[in-house]
N, C-alpha and C positions, 0 to 999 in steps of 0.2 A: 340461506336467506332467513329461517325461521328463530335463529339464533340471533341475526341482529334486528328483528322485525320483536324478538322480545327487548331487546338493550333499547331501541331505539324506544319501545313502550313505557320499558323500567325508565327512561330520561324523562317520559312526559306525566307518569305520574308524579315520578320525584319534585319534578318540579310545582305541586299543587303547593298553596299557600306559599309559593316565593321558593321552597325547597328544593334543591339539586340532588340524584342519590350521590352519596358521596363517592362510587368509583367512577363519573363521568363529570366532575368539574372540573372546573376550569380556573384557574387562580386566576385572581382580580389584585392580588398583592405579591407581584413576583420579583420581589427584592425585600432585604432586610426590614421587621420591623411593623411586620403587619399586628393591627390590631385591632378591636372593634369600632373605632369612633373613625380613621383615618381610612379606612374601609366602606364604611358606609358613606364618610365624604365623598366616595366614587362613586355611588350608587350602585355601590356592589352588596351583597348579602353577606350576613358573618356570622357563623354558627359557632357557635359559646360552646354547644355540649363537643366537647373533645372523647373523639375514639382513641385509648390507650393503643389497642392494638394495633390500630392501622394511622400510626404518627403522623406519616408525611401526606394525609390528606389534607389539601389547603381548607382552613376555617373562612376565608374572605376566597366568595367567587365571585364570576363573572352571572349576572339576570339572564334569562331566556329569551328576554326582549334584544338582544344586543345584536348590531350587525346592518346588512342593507337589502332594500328590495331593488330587486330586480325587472327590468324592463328589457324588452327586445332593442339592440342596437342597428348599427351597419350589418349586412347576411353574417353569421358567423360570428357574431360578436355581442355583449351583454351590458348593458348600462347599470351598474348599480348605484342607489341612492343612500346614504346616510339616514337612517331606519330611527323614527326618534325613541329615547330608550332612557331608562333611568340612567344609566352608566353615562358618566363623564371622565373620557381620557383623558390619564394626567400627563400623559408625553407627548402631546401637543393637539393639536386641531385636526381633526380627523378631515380626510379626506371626504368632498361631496360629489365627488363624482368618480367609480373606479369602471376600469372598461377590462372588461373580461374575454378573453379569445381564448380560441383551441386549432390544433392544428396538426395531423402525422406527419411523423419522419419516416416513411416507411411503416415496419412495426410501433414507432415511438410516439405516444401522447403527447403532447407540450400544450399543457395549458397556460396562460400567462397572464397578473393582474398588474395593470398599468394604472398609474394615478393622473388621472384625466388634471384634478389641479396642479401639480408641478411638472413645469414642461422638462427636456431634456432631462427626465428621470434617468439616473446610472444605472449604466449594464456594466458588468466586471470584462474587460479589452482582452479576454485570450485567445480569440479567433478559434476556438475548436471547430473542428471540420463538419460535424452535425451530417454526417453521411446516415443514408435511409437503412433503418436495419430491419432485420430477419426474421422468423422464427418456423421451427419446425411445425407449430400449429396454423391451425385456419384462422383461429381467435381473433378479433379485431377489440382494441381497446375503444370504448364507447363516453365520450362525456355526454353528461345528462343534468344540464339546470335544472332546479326546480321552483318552484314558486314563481315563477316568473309570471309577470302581470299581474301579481297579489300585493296584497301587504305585508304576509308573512315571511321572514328573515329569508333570504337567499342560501340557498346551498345548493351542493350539487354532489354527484355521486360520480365514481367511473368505474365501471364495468367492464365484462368480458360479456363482446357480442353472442355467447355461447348460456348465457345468463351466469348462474356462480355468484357470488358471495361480490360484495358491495369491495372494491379494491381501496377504495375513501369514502366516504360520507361525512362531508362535512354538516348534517344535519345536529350535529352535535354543539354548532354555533360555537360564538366568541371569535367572529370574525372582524379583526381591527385594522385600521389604513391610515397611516399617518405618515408626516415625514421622518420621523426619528423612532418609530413605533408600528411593525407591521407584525399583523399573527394571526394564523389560521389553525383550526384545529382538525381533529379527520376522526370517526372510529376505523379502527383495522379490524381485518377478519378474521385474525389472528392473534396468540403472542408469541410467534415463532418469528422474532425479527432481529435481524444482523445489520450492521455496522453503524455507522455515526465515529464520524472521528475526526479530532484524532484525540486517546485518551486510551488507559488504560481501563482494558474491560474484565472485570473477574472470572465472568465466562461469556463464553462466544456469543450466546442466544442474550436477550437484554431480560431483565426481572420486569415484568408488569405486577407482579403483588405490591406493588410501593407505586407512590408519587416519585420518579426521578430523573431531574435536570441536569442535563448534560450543555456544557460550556464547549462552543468554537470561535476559538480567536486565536491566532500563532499566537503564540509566548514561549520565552525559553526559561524552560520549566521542566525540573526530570519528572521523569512518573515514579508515584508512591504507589509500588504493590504491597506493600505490605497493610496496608487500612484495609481494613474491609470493605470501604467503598472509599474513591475517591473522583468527584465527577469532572475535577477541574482538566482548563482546557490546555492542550499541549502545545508541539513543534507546530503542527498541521491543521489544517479544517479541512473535511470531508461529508458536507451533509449528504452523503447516499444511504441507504436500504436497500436491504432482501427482507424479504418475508413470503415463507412456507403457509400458503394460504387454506393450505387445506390437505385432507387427509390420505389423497393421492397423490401430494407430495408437489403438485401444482406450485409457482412460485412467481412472483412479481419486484418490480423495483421500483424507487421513486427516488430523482436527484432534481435540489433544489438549488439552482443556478444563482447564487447570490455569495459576493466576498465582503460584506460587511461583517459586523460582531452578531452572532449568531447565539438560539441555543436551543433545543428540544428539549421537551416534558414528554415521557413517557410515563402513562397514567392505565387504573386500574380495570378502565371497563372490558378491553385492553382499547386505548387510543393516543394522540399523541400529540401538542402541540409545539407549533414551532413560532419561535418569533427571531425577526431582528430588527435592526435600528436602523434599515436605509437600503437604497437600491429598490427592488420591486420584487412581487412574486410569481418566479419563472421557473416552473413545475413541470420535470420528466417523467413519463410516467411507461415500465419497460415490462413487457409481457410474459416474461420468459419463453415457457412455461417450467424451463428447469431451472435449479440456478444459476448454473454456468450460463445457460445462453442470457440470461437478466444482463451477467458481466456481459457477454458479447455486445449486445445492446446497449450497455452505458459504453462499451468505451470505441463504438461506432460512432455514437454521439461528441465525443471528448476526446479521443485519439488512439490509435493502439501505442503500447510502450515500447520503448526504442530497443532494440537486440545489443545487447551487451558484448563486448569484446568477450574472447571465449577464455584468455587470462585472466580476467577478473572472477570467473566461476571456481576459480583454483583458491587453496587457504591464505587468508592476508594476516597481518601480524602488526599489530600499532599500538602503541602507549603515548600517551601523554605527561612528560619527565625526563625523555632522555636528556640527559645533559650534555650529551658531547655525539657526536658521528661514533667514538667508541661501543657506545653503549647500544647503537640499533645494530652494529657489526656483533658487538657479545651476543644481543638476541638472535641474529638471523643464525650466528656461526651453530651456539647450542640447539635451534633448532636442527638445521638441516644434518647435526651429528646424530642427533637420533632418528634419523630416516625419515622425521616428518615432513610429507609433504607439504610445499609453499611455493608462493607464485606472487605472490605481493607485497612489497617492504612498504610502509607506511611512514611518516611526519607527521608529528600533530605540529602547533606552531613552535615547537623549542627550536625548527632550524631555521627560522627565522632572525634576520635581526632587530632584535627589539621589537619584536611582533609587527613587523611591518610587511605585509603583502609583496611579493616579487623579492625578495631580499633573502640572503644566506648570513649567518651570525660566523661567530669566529669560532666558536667549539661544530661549526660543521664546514670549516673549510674546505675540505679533500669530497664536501657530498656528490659536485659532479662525478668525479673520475670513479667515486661509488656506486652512483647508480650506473655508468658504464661497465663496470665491473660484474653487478648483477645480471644490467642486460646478456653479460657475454654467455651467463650460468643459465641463460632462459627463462629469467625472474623480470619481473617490470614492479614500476615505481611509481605511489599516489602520495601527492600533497597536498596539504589544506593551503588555502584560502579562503580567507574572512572578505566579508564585502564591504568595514568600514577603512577604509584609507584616511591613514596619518595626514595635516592637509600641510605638510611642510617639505614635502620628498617630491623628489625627480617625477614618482607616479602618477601624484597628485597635478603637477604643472602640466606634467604633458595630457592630464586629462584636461584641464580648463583651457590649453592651447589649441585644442582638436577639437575643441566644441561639445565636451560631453558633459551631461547635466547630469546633479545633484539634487537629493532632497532639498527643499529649499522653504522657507517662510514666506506667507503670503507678503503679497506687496503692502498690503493694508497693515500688518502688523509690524510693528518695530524691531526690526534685527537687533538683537541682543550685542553686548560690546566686547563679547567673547569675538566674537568675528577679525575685531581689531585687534588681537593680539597677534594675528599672523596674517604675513605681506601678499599671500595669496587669495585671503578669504576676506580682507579689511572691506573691500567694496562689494562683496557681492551678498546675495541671500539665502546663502548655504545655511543649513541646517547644524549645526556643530554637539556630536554627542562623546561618547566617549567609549571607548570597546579597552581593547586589551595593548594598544598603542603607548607609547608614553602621551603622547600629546593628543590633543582634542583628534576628529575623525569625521569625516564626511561620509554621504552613503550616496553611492550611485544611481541613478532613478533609472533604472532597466525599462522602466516604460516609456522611456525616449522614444518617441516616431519616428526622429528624422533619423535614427541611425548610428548618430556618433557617438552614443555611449557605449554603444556596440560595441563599433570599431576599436575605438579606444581599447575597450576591454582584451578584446581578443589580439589588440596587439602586446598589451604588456604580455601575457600568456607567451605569444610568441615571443616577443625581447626574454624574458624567462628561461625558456625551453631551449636558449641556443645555447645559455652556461648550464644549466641541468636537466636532461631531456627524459622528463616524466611522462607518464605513460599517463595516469587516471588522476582526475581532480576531485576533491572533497571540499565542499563550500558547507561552510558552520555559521549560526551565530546572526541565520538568515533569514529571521522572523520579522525585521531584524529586531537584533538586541541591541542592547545600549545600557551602558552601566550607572548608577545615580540618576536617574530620573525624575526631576521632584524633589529630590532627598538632599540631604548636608553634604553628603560627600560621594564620588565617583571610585575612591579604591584608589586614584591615583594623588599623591600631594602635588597641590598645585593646578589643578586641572577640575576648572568650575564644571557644577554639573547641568545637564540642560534643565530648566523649568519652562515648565507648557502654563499657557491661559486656564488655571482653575475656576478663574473668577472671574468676572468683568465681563466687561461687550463683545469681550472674544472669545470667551469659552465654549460657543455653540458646540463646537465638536469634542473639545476634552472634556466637557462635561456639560453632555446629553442627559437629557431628562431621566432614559433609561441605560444601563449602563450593561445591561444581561451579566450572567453568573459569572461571566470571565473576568468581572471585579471585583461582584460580592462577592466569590467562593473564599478572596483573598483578605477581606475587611476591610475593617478601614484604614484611610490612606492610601490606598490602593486605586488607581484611575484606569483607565483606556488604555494610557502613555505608557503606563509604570512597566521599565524595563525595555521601553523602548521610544520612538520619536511620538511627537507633539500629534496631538490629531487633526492641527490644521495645516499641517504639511503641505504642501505642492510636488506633487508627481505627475508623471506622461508630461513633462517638458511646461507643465503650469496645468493642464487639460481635467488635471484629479484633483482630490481630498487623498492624503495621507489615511483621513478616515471611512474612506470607501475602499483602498485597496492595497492597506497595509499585509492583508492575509495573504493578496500577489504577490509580495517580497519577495521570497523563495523560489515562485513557480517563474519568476519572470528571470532574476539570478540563473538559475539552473538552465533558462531556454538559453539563455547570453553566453553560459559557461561552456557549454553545449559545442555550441558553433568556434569558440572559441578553444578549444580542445580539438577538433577536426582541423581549425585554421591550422596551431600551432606543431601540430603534430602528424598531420596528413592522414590519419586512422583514427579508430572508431570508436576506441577507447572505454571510459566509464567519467562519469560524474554521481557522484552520492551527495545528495541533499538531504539538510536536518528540518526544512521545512517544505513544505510540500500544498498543495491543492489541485483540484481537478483536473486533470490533464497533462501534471506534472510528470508522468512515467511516459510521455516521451523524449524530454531529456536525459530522465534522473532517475536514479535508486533513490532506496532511503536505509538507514540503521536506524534503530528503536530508540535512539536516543540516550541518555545520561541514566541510566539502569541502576541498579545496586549489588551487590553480590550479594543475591539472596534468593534462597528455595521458590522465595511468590516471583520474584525479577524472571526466574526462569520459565516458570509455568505462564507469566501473561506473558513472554516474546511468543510461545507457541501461538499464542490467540494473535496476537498484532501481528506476525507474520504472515496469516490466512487472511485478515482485515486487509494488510493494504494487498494483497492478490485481490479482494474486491475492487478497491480501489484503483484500479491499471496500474501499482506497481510493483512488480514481480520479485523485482530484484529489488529482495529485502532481506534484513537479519539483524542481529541484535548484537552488544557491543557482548563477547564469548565469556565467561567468568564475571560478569558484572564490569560493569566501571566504576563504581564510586565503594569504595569500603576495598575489603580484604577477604578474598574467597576464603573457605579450607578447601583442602586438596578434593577431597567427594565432591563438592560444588561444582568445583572447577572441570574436573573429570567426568560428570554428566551431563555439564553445558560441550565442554567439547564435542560430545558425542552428539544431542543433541542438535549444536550449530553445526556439523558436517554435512547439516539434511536443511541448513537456510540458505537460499540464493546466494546472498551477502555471508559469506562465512569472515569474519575476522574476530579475534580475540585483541580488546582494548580494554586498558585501564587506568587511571586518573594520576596525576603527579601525587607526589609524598607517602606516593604506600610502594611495596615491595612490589617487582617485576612478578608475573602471572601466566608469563607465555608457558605453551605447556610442555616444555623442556625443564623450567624449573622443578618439577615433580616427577620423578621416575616411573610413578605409576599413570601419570596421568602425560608422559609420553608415550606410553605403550598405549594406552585407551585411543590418544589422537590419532597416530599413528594410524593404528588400526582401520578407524572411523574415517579416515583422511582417507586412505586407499581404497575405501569400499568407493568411497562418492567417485573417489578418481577414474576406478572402474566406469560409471555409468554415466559418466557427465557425457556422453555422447547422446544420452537419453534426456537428461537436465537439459544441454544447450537446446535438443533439437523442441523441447518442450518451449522455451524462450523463443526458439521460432515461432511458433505454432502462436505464441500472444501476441507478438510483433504482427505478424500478419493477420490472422485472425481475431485477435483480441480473447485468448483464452488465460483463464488462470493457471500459475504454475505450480503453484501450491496450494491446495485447499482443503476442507474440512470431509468428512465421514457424507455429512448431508447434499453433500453436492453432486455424490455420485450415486445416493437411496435416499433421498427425498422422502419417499414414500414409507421408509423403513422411520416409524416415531424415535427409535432409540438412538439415532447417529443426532437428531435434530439438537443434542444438547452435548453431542460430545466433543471435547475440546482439549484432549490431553492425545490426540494422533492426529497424522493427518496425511495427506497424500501427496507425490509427485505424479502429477498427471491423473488420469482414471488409473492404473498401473500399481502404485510403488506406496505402499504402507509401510508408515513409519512409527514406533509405537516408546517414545522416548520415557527414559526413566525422570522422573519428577520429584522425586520424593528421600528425605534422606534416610540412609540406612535401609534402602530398599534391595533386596538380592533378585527381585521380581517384579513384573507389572501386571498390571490386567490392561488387557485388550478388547475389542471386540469387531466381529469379522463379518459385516452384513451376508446374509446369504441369496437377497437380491429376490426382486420381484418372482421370478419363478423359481427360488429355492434352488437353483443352478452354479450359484457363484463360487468359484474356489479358489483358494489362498496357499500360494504355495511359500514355504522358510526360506529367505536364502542370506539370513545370519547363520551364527556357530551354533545353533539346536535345529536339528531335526532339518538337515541342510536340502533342498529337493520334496520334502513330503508335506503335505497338504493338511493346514490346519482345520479344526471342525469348525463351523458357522457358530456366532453366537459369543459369548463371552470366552473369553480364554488367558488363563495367570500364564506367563510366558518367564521362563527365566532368561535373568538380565545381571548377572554377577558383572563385577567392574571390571573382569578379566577377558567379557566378551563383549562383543556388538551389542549395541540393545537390537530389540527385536524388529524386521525390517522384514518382509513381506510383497510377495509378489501377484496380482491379478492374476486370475486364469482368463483366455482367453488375448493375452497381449504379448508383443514381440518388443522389446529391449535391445538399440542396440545398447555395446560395449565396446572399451579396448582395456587393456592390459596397463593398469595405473604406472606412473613413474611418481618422482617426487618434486616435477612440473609438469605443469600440463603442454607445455614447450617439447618434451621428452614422450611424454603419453600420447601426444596428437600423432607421433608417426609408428605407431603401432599399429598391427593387425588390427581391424574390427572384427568385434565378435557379434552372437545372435544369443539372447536368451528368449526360447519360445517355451509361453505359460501356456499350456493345451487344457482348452476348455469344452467342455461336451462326453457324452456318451463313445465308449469304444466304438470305435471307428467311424465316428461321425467328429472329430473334435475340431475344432477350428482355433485361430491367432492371427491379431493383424498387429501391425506397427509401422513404424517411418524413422527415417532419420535424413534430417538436414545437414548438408555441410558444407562448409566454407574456409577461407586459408584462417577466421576466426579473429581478425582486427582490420579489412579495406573497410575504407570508409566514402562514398557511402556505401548501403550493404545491399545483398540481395532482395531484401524485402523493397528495396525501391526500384527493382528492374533492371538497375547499371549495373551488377555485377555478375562476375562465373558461382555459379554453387552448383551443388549437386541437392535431389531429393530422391529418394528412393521410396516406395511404399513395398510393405512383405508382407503376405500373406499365407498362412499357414493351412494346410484342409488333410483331410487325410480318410481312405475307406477301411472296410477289413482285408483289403489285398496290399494298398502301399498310402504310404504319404508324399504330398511335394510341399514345397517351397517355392511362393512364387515373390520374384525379384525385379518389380518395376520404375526403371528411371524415368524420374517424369521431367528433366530437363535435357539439355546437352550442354556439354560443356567440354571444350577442349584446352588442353594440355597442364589442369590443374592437377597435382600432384593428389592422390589420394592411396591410403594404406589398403591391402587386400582385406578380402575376409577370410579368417584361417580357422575361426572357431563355432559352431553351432551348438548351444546346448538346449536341451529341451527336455523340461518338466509335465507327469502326467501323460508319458508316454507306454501305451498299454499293448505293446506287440514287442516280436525281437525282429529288431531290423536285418535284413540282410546289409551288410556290409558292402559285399560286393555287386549289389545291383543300383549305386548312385550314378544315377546321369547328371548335366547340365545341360537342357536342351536337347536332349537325344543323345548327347557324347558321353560316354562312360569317364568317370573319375576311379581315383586311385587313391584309396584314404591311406593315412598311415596308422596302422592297425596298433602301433605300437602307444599311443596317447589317444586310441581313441577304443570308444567301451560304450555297453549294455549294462543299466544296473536294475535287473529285474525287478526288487524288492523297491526301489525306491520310483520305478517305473521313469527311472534317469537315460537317457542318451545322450553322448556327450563325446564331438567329434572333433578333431582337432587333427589338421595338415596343411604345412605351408604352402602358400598361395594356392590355398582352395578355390575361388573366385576372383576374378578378376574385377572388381566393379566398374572399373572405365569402360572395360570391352564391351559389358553388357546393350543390346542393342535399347536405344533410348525411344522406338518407333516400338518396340512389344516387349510382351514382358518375358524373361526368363523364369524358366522352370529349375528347379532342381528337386528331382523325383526318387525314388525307392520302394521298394519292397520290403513287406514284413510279411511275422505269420502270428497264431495264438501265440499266448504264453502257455 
């Protein structure tokens, strides 16, 4: 409190004589071009003397005076008034009246600011379930107006009912309300804050030393890692937050429920302003107190993400170029000759014809009886689809037949006389742009109410699937895009490109007053539109603006895709989407998008991978070797290894350059190879991890800080990261590296241990703290296991088709003092694609929980099924190995439940020095038998060493 009771002091000196201190303003010119005269025209303040040092503080801010008083409303609710102030906003008319509420969802704050003057203000249509969440604390989040009944600027703060540090304070002013112009600012009580996206971040924690504007708008736009900073906006929008509020590792969230053009300032005091151009402002506010439970609580609020088929967890293989069904047969043949494991054959659009959606070309004739072919190998098969349709084909007709809507032009504006060139679109007011089709293209309005664009959709899918029966779907290009926009020409001869209302009576939406960084970061010439449709579009069947919920494109695609993937196929499959929004991972994955093949490309997939696990979606990874350029072979070779440990593992890369899969490279088969089998081993761990967020809403992959918060030095590390609490992964980064460094929290009470279970030091227990690990390109990089957790495993094949009917195994990490050591774990299971799945109740699985304990006379194993299930087929457990074990077991005194077993002595061993046990006899346990009303034991004896 003392900390920001000075900041809040340093703002009210600062500001004597009209003066702000410069690490708590607030730009008053936030777009291109600020100066002092056009600045002051705002009644903003403009400071001439320029700090060299600290650049990006804005010269033109926002007055003290700026903002509304507050009045008591309905119980519960806050009248604010337009506050008169030298500041006059130039994007339009401020709002006179804004009605302020709060309200929990369980643990979750929802504050909300409504604009009393425009009625039917837009909310973004995605029905998230907003279920009451949790948390391990008493805490209660607290809103607290202030000023109310004064004259002085309204704000308010929110708390933890436990007192603690200010979670907002908006007393920092520059609060605006208009129709095309809203913005609120906060201090934070920290600068320990994560996510905002979607963009490429240089490290995981965000820089407060600087003024920097971050841009949310879908655009299809690769990310540049190589700038040193690049803040522009991507595929995705995700305004969430985490922030480490404090020095016990304490943790908070905040998501702000708007799908307009967005942007955040993250600024010096540390504080942060947000603004957009539309909707309202409807504020989550998530208590953790860890970080993981924050995610619990966003995606309570927004959805848990949907359980992925358990073949898509396996290696997938895609390029963009083949030119003939030859060529993905050359790829998959050279892989599966070098033993690397694969489980998913990919098309980008070349098997297409003529890039038309639902369509086979003539260099892939034979791709049905191919992908049956795969099937029979235990391989399955993803194809793209693009969502702008040709509007001249069978697809299109039976869409306008069935009653399914399209983007379309409002009625008030003039359909363009492109319309008239084709016999399907001459009378109607389809929107007509241009993608990758020969001929103009329609876009589907997924926010159809009544259904039929639905329908439609998911039955082409099915018409589809009965000539080539694919297993997983990939929707691209689903921002959407749109080629020539504005511009002379579309890419294609012959084929006008669309132009939107820049100017005139109709431009209110293409060009709003304010346009945020997602146009200035681009320059000039650059609009709302650019690269994609008009912004007075008509979506939700007429109900929308194109420019309220063009960032829903994707999210709303991916839910249509979704159902339409179960229709066509009767299982539970996979959808991967390039554009995304809150609540999108219960459809959809995502891949990192159009990458480069370059040392920075690989280093920010590790950060974006752990981002969107904030995000609810798990199942993520990056396209393996870069897509866009020409790996060298080390590149390539580290991203393999690297991508073995992303949800989404696939290696893709761009037409006109040389094939990259990792058969091409000799050395960098044996790398894959390698890497492949380690994951294949443990994806019984992986899958049942993707349980665990399905139902629970946990992340799958995350950073250092989410499991030692309280440890300062994990809060910035962003070159490792974890499967689960568990499974340390410490990937090489860097070129011509024989080594890494690591580091191995040693945990709140300096108890935590790490055991090897790469090629160095396989079974023995790293030291806390930093540690160089060697990582030559002949071995694993370095990969690491929790003391104190049970893993399971099975025995890898080169599908996971193959590997699912293996043995399970147990790796138990023993954590504690001789003879006090304890391990717990679980593992989920299922036949890995019915659809729908166990997490909604209708299906057979299994759940097991283990638990490990052990005294100085014996150890047991305790083996609880926590469901029933009959007659689904499951592998025994044949293998137990156990790390950190500090007696010699008797062999001959394992029970199961009081029954004596029989090991076989001959694959099974004591490794004193490495304090390894490690037992291995077929059908050791039966796990079906086991009674599902108690738990089994399985017990022994040991003695000193």
């Amino acid at each position: 409190m003392l900390r920001l009771t000075c900041l809040t002091l340093g703002f009210l000196l600062g500001a004597i004589n009209g003066q702000v201190n410069p690490s708590t303003r607030i730009d008053c010119y936030p777009q291109p071009g600020s100066n002092q005269q056009n600045c002051q025209s705002r009644g903003c303040i403009w400071d001439s003397n320029f700090d060299s040092s600290n650049p990006t503080v804005p010269l033109c801010y926002l007055p003290t005076d700026t903002g509304y008083t507050g009045a008591n409303g309905a119980p519960g609710t806050y009248i604010l008034t337009k506050k008169a102030s030298s500041f006059v906003n130039p994007y339009g008319a401020d709002s006179d009246h804004v009605i302020v509420s709060s309200q929990s969802i369980g643990k979750t704050l929802n504050v909300r600011f409504v604009d009393q003057s425009f009625t039917n203000r837009y909310e973004p249509p995605i029905g998230i379930p907003k279920n009451p969440s949790t948390s391990s604390s008493n805490d209660v989040l607290q809103f607290n107006p202030n000023s109310v009944g004064t004259q002085d600027p309204f704000y308010f703060t929110v708390t933890r009912s436990n007192n603690g540090p200010n979670l907002w304070d908006t007393s920092i002013g520059g609060l605006v309300f208009s129709d095309k112009f809203i913005q609120i600012a906060t201090h934070l009580p920290s600068k320990n804050v994560y996510g905002f996206g979607e963009a490429i971040h240089p490290s995981i924690r965000h820089d407060f030393s600087r003024y920097t504007t971050w841009a949310m708008f879908a655009r299809d736009e690769a990310p540049d890692s190589a700038s040193a900073l690049d803040t522009k906006n991507l595929y995705g929008v995700h305004p969430f937050y985490i922030c480490v509020e404090s020095e016990d590792g304490k943790a908070h969230g905040v998501f702000i429920l708007n799908s307009n053009a967005q942007e955040v300032t993250t600024g010096m005091a540390p504080h942060l302003v947000y603004r957009t151009i539309g909707g309202m402002l409807d504020l989550y506010f998530f208590p953790g107190p860890t970080p993981e439970e924050v995610v619990n609580q966003y995606l309570a609020l927004i959805g848990t993400p949907m359980l992925p088929a358990y073949w898509s967890l396996g290696f997938q293989l895609c390029r963009w170029g083949y030119q003939s069904l030859q060529d993905i047969q050359a790829a998959v043949n050279r892989t599966q000759a070098a033993g690397i494991p694969l489980d998913v054959v990919f098309s980008d659009i070349d098997y297409m014809n003529h890039d038309e959606d639902f369509t086979t070309g003539s260099a892939f004739a034979g791709l049905s009886q191919y992908v049956d072919q795969l099937h029979t190998q235990g391989l399955h098969v993803t194809l793209i689809f693009d969502p702008a349709i040709e509007v001249d084909y069978d697809t299109f007709q039976r869409g306008l037949t069935q009653g399914a809507r399209f983007i379309e032009w409002p009625a008030s504006y003039p359909v363009p006389s492109t319309n008239s060139l084709y016999p399907l679109t001459a009378n109607t007011k389809i929107m007509l742009g241009a993608v990758w089709p020969d001929r103009h293209t329609a876009f589907p309005d997924f926010l159809d109410e009544t259904g039929a664009t639905d329908q439609w959709w998911a039955g082409e899918f099915s018409t589809y699937h009965s000539k080539v029966k694919f297993d997983g779907i990939w929707i691209d290009m689903n921002e959407p895009s749109n080629f020539g926009t504005n511009q002379a020409s579309t890419g294609h001869e012959g084929i006008a490109p669309l132009a939107c209302p820049l100017t005139g009576s109709n431009n209110a939406l293409d060009s709003p007053p304010f346009q945020t960084q997602a146009v200035y970061l681009f320059g000039n010439g650059n609009y709302l539109s650019t690269k994609t449709l008009c912004m007075l579009g008509k979506t939700g069947g007429g109900s929308y603006d194109f420019y309220d919920t063009k960032n829903l494109y994707g999210w709303s695609e991916a839910r249509a895709t979704k159902k339409a993937l179960n229709t066509a196929t009767g299982k539970r499959g996979v959808v991967i989407s390039r554009s995304t929004f809150p609540s999108a991972g219960r459809y959809t994955g995502h891949w990192l998008g159009d990458n480069t093949a370059r040392w920075e490309d690989l280093r920010t997939s590790v950060i974006g991978a752990m981002e969107f696990n904030f995000f609810g979606i798990p199942y993520v990874g990056s396209d393996i070797c870069g897509f866009i350029g020409i790996p060298t072979m080390e590149l390539c070779l580290r991203w393999q290894q690297m991508g073995a440990f992303h949800p989404f593992s696939r290696n893709h890369n761009i037409a006109g350059t040389p094939p990259q899969d990792p058969a091409v490279w000799p050395l960098v088969a044996a790398a894959a190879k390698k890497a492949l089998l380690f994951r294949y081993h443990y994806l019984p761990y992986l899958y049942s991890l993707h349980y665990d967020a399905t139902l629970y809403g946990h992340t799958v992959l995350r950073p250092l800080f989410f499991e030692f918060p309280s440890d300062s030095a994990t809060l910035t590390l962003d070159k490792q990261f974890l499967w689960g609490s568990a499974f340390l992964i410490t990937p090489v980064l860097s070129e011509g590296a024989e080594s890494v460094d690591g580091y191995f929290p040693s945990g709140a009470n300096n108890n935590e241990v790490w055991y090897s279970i790469y090629d160095y030091n396989y079974a023995q227990a790293t030291p806390p703290g930093p540690n160089q690990l060697p990582a030559p390109v002949t071995s694993m990089i370095p990969v690491h296991v929790r003391g104190g957790y049970i893993l399971p495993r099975q025995a890898p094949a080169t599908t996971t088709t193959a590997a699912k009917t293996n043995p399970f195994e147990l790796l138990v990490a023993i954590k504690g003092a001789r003879g006090a050591g304890t391990a717990q774990g679980q593992l989920y299971w299922d036949d890995g694609e019915a659809s729908p799945s166990a997490v909604d109740g209708t299906y057979s699985y299994y759940k097991w929980n283990f638990a490990y304990s052990e005294t100085p006379m014996g150890a047991q194993l305790t083996l609880q099924r926590v469901n029933t299930v009959n007659g689904m087929p499951i592998p025994t457990l044949d293998i137990i190995e156990l790390f950190g074990y500090k007696f010699s077991p008797s062999f001959q005194s394992f029970t199961l439940d009081g029954n004596p077993l029989t090991l076989n002595m001959s694959s099974s061993f004591y490794n004193g020095p490495l304090n390894q046990v490690y037992i291995k006899t077929a059908n050791l346990i039966d796990l079906r038998k086991l009674n599902s009303a108690t738990a089994s034991v399985l017990s022994w004896r040991h003695t000193l060493m």
